[in-house]
C-alpha positions in Angstrom: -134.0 -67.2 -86.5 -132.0 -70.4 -87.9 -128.8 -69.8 -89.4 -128.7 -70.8 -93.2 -127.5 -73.7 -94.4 -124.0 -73.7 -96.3 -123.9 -75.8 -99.7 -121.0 -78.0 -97.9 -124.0 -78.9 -95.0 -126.6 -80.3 -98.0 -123.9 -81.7 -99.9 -122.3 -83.7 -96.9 -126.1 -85.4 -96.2 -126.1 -86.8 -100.3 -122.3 -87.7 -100.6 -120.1 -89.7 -99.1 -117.4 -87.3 -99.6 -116.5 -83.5 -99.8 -114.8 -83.0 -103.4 -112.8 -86.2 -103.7 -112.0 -89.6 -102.6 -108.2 -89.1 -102.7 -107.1 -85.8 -101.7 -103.3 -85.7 -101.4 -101.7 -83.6 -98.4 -98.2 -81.9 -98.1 -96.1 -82.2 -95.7 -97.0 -78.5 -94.4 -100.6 -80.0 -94.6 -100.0 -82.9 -92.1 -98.1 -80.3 -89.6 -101.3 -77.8 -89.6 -103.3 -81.0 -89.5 -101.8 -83.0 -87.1 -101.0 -79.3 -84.6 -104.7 -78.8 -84.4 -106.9 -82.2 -84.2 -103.1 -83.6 -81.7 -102.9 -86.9 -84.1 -101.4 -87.8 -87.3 -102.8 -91.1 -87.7 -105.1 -89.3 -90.6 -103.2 -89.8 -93.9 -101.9 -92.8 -95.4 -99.7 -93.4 -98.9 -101.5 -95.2 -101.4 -101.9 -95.5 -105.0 -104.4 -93.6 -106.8 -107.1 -95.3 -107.7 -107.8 -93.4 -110.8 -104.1 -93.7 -112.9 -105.0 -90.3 -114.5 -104.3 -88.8 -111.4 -100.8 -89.6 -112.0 -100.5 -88.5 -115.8 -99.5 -84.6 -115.4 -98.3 -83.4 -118.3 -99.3 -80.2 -117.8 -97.3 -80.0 -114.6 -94.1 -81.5 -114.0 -94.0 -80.2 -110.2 -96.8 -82.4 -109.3 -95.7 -84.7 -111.7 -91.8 -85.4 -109.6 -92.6 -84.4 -106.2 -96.7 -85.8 -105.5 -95.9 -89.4 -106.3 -93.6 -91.5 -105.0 -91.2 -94.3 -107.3 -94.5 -96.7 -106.7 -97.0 -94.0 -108.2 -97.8 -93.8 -103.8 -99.2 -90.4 -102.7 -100.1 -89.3 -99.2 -103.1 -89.0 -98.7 -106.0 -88.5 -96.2 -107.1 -91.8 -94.8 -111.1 -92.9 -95.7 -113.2 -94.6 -93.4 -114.8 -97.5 -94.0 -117.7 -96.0 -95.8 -115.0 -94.4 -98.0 -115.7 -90.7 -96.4 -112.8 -87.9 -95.7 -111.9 -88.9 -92.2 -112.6 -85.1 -91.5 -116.5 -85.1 -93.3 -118.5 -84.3 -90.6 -122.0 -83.5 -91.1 -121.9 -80.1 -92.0 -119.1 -80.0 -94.2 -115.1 -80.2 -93.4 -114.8 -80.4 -89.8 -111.5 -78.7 -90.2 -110.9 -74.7 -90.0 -110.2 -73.4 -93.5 -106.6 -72.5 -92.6 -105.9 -76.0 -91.5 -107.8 -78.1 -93.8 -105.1 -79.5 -97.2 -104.7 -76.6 -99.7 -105.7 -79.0 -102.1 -109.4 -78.9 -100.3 -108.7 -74.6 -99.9 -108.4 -74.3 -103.6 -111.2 -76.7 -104.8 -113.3 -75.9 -106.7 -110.7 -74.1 -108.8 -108.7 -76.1 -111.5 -104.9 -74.9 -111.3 -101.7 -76.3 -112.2 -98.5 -74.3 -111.1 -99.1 -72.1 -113.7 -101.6 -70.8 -112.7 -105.6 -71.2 -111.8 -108.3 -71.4 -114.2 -110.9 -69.9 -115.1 -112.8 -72.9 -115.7 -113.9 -74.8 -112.2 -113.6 -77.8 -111.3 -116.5 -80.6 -111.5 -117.3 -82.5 -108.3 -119.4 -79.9 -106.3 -122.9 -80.5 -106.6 -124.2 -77.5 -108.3 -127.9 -78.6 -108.5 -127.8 -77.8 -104.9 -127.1 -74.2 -105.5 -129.8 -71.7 -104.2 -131.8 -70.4 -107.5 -129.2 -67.7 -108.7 -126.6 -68.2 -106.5 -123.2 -68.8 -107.8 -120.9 -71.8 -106.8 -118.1 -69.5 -105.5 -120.3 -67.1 -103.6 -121.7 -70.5 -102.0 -118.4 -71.7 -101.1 -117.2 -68.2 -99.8 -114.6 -68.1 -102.1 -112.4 -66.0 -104.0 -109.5 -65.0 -106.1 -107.2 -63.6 -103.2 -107.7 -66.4 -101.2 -106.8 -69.0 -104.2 -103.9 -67.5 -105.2 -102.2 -67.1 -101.8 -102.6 -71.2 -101.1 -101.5 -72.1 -104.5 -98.4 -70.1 -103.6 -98.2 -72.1 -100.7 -99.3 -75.5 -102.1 -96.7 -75.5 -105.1 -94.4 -74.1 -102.3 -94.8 -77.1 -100.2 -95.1 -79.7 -103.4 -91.3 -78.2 -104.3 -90.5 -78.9 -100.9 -91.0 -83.0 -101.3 -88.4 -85.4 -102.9 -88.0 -85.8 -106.3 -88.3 -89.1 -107.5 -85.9 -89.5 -110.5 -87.7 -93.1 -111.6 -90.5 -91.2 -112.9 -88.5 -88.3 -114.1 -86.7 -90.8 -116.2 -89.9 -92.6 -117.5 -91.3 -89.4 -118.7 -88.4 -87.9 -120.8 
């Protein structure tokens, strides 16, 4: 008997990407990252490409510590076909505990806050089994979500703030 196939698997074969093209990493992120694949060649800062991105209102942690005075964010590096460098073709080549708790907590919309109760867009639902639920596909849940915001909006307090854009927004 085959082993099912997880959403991530048939999503990876029709896009080029997991959840996003840009997914910012903290610090903690590129330490877990870097410990387990033994590079850190894997993230880059860039602007986004998407100036929303950087237009937080709603929370002023990611708002002074994601973004550097240049609006410049780490980030993980694409290939040239604009794919996570860690999309493999079943998913997130990356253990769950290593991969960025921005990629842990998606498809959940959060700020710190709190998490919503409305999810995220970007996740193929018309791939979803008849009946089946987005989170049940994903193996996901509440307990889980919680604990890595805690430690992403742990992590995001742990970067500089950058006064520049502090200043620009008062």
């Amino acid at each position: 008997m085959f082993p099912e196939e997880s959403l991530c698997s048939r999503c990876a074969r029709v896009r080029k990407t997991c959840c996003y093209l840009e997914i910012y990493v903290t610090l903690g992120d590129v330490k877990r990252i870097a410990a387990h694949c033994g590079r850190s060649d894997f993230h880059e800062f860039r602007v986004p490409d998407d100036a929303d991105y950087l237009d937080q209102d709603d929370d002023p942690a990611w708002r002074y510590h994601v973004a550097d005075e240049d609006g410049r964010r780490r980030v993980l590096e694409r290939r040239a076909d604009d794919a996570c460098t860690f999309l493999g073709p079943h998913g997130c080549v990356l253990p769950i505990e290593v991969r960025p708790l921005v990629c842990r907590l998606h498809p959940y919309n959060y700020t710190e806050a709190g998490i919503s109760a409305e999810l995220a867009d970007g996740c193929p639902t018309r791939l979803l089994k008849h009946g089946q639920t987005l989170l049940i596909a994903l193996d996901m849940n509440l307990e889980d979500a919680w604990r890595w915001h805690r430690q992403l909006y742990a992590e995001i307090r742990g970067e500089p703030v950058f006064p520049r854009q502090k200043q620009n927004s008062a």
